[in-house]
C-alpha positions in Angstrom: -18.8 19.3 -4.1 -16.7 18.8 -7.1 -16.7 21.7 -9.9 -17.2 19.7 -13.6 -13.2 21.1 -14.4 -12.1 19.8 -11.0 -13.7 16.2 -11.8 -12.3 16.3 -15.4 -8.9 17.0 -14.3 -9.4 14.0 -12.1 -10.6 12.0 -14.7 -7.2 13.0 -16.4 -5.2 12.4 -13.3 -7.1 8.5 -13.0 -6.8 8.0 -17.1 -2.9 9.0 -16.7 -2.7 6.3 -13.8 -4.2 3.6 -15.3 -2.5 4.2 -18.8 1.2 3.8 -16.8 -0.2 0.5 -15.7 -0.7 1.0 -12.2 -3.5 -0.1 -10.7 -4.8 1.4 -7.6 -6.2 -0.3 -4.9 -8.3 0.3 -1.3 -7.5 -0.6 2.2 -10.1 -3.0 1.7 -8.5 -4.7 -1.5 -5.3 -4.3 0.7 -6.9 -6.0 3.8 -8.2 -8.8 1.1 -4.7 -8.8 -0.2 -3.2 -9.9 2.9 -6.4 -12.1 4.0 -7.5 -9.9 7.0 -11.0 -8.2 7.1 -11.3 -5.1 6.1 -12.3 -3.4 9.6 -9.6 -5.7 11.5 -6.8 -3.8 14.2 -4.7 -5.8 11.6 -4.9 -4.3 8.7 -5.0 -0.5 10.6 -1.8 -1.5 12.1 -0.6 -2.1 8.8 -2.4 1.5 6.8 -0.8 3.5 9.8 2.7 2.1 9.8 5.0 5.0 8.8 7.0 2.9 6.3 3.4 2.2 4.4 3.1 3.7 0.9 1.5 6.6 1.1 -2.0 6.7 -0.7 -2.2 8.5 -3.9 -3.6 11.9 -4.0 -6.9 11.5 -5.9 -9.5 13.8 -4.2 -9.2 16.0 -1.1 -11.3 14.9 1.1 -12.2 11.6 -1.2 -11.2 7.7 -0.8 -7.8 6.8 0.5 -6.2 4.2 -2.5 -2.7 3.1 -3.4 -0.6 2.0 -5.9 -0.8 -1.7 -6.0 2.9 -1.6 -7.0 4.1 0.2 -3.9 2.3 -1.9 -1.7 3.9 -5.0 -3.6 7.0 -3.7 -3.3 6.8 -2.5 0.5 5.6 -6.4 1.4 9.0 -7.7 -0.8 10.7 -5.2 1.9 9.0 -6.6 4.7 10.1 -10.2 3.8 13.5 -9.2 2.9 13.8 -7.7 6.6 12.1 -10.4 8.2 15.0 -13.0 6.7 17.6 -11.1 7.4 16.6 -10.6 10.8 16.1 -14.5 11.1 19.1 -14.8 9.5 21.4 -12.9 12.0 19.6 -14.5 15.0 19.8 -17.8 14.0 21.3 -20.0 16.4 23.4 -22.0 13.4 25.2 -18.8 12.5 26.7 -17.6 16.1 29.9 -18.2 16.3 31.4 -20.3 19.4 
């Protein structure tokens, strides 16, 4: 259980958060984000990848959530990877 200065430091810690503009978000608004359900292999796959933002340190033992911007920004990566990849592979860009 939380003591009243631990939960107002929190409070603190959310207030600064949300003042910077940075909205945090759960694997289940993640999973919704990238239209899986929230329980699906999908989505774990996805939470337990090492290259994953890591969640942001609200509470100990509390809820896992994440910046919405890192997560944005790690799918902009994925895509950027994923071209290039197609990209190099392409059979219009071997040479003979």
């Amino acid at each position: 259980m939380l003591s009243a200065s631990e939960i107002k430091e929190l409070a603190k810690q959310v207030a600064k958060e949300l003042k910077k503009g940075e909205l945090l978000v759960s694997p289940n608004d993640i999973a919704l984000m990238f239209g899986y359900a929230p329980n699906s292999t999908a989505i774990r796959q996805i939470l337990e990848d090492p290259s994953f933002p890591a969640p942001v340190p609200l509470l100990e033992k509390g809820y896992r959530r994440y910046l919405r911007s890192d997560v944005e920004a790690w799918v902009q990566k994925k895509r950027e990877e994923q071209s290039r990849l197609a990209f190099q592979t392409s059979p219009f860009m071997r040479q003979a």
